[in-house]
C-alpha positions as CSV (number, residue, x, y, z in Angstrom):
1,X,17.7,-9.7,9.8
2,X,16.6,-12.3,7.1
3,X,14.2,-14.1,10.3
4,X,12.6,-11.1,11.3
5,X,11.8,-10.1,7.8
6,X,10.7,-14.0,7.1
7,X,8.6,-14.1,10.4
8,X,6.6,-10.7,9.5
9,X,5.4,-11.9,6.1
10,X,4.5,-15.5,7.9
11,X,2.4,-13.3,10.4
12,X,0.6,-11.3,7.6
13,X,0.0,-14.3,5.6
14,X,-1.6,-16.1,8.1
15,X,-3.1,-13.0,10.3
16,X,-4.9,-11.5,6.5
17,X,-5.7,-15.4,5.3
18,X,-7.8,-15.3,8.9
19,X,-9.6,-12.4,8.7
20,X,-9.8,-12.4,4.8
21,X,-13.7,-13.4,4.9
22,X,-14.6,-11.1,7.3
23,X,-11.9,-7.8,6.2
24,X,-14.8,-6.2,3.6
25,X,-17.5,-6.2,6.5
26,X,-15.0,-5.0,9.5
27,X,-12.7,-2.8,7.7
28,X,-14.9,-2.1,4.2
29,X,-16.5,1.3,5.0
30,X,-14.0,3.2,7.0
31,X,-10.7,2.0,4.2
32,X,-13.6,3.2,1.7
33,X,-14.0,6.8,2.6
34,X,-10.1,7.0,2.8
35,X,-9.6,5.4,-0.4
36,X,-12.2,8.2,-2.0
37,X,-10.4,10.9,-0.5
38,X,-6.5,9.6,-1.6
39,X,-8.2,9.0,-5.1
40,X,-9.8,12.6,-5.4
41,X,-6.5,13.8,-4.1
42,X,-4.2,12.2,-6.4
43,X,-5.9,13.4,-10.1
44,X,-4.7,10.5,-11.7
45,X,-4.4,10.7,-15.8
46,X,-6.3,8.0,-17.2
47,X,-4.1,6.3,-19.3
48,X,-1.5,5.8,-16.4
49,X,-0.5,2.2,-15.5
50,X,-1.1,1.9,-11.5
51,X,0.0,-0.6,-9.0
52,X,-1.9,-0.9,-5.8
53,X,0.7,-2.6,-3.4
54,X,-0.8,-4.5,-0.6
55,X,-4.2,-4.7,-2.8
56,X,-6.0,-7.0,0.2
57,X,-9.7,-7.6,-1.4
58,X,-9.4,-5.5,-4.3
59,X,-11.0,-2.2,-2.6
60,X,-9.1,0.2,-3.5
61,X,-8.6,-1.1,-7.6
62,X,-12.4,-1.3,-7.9
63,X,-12.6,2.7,-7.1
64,X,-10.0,3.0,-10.0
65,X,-11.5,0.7,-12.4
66,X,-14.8,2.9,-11.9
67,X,-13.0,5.7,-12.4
68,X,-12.1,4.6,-15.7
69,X,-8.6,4.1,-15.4
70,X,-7.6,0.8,-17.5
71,X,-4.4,-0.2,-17.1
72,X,-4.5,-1.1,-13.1
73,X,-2.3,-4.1,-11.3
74,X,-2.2,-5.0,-7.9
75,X,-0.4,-7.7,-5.6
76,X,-0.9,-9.1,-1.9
77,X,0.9,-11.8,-0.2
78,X,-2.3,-13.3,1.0
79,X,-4.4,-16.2,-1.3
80,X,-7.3,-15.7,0.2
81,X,-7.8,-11.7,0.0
82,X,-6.4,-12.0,-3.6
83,X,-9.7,-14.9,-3.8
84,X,-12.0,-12.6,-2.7
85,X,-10.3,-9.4,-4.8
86,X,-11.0,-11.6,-7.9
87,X,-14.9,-11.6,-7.5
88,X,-15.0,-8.0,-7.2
89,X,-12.5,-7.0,-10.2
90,X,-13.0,-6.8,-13.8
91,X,-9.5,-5.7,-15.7
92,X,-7.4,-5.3,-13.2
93,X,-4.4,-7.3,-13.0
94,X,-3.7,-8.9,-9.8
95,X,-0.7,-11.2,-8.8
96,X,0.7,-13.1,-5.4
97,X,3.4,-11.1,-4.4
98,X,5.5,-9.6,-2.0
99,X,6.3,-5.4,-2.2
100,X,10.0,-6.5,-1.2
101,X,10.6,-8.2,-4.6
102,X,8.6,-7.0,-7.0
103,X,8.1,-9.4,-10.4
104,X,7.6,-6.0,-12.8
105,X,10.4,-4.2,-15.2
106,X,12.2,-1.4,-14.2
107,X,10.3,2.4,-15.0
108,X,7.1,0.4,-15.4
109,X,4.6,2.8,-13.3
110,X,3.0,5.5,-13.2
111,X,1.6,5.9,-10.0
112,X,2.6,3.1,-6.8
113,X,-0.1,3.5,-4.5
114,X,0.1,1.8,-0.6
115,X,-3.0,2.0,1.2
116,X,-2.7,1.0,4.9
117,X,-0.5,-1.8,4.1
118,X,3.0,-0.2,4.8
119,X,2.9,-1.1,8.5
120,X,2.9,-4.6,7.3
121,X,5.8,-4.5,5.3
122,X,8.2,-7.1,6.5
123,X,11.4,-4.4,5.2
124,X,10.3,-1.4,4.7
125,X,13.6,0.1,3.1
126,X,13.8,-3.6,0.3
127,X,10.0,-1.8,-0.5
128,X,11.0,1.3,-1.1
129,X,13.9,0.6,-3.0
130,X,11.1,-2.1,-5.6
131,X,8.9,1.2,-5.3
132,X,11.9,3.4,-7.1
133,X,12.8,0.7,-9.1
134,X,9.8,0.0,-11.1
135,X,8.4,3.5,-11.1
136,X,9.2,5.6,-14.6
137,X,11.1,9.0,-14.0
138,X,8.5,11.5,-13.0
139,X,6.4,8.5,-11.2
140,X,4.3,8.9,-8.2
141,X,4.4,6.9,-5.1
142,X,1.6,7.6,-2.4
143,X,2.1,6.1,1.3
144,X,-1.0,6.5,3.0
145,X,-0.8,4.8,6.8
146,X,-1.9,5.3,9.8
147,X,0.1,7.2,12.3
148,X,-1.4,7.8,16.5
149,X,2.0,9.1,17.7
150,X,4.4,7.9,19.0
151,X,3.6,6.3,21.9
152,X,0.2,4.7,20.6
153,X,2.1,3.8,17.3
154,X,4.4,1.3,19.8
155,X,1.3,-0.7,21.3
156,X,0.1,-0.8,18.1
157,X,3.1,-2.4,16.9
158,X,3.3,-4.6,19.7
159,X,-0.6,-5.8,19.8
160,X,-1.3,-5.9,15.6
161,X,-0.1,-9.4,14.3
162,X,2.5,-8.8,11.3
163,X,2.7,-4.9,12.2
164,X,6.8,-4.3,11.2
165,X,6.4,-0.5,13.0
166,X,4.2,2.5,12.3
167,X,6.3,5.7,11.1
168,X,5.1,9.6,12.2
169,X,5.0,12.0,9.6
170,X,9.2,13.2,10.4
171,X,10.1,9.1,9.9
172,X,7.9,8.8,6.6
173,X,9.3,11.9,5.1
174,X,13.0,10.8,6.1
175,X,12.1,7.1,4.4
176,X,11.3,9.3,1.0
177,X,14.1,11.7,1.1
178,X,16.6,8.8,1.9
179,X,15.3,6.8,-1.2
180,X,15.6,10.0,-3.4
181,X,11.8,10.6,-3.9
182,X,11.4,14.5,-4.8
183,X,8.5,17.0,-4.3
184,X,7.3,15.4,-1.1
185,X,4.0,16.5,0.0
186,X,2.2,15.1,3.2
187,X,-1.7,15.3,3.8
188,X,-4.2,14.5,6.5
189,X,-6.8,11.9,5.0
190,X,-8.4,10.7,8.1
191,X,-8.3,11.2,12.1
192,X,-5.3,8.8,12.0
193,X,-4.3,8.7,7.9
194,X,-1.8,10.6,6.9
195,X,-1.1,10.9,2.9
196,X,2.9,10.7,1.9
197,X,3.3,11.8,-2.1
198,X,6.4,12.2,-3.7
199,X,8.2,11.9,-7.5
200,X,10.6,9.7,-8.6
């Protein structure tokens, strides 16, 4: 449903344009530790061109950029996190944006990276199919959300402004496998993280 999907991304833009100023000092060290661990995890190559979908203030690319890796984009819906991702980023390449209709050329990626975001997606199935779309043959994407269980991950979705659902591990691998994503691996990054992985 076209309203539903339009009413989300209205949430998120106002809910993250809210909180934008105050995100790094809430959320800054906890997101941080995770974002280590799914960086470790993931041995990028260095010459890969990455896209960090649902970028927020820019945490997650300035991990990469110190990690040497050059040719880094990212895009957010939200003015005033992209504002504040600006200060803090050197080469990467950042972009308003939604993950639903993504502005890049087909087989463009290397490695798609979602880092808590994917719970705000407005449609998560128009995502995944931009997420195939733009990743080259043998690409990576990496879905790393939280997940309580069920029944906590339906109050979440019902309290969190601009939350579209949370999916257990079963939903998230079924999401992969329906959008022909090979090789899926699933990993425990945090109490409540969970690390989806698979191949184009």
């Amino acid at each position: 449903d076209l309203r539903v999907i339009m009413d989300i991304k209205k949430q998120n833009e106002v809910f993250f344009g809210k909180i934008a100023g105050y995100y790094d000092i809430i959320f800054g060290n906890w997101i941080r530790k995770t974002q280590i661990k799914v960086i470790k995890s993931s041995k990028i190559d260095k010459s890969s061109k990455v896209l960090d979908a649902g970028c927020g203030t820019g945490n997650f690319l300035s991990l990469l950029e110190k990690d040497n890796i050059k040719r880094l984009y990212g895009i957010d819906i939200s003015k005033e996190m992209l504002k504040i991702a600006k200060h803090k980023l050197k080469i990467s390449k950042i972009s308003l944006s939604s993950v639903e209709s993504l502005k890049f050329k087909s087989n463009f990626f290397d490695y798609i990276f979602s880092v808590d975001a994917f719970h705000h997606y407005s449609s998560k199935e128009k995502a995944m199919e931009s997420f195939h779309r733009v990743l080259k043959s043998g690409g990576k994407l990496a879905v790393v959300d939280l997940t309580f269980g069920d029944f906590l991950n339906e109050i979440f979705h019902r309290i969190e402004p601009g939350n579209s659902g949370v999916c257990n591990k079963i939903q998230m691998r079924g999401i992969f496998a329906k959008y022909n994503f090979k090789e899926v691996k699933q990993s425990k990054i945090g109490m409540f993280t969970v690390m989806t992985a698979g191949v184009k």
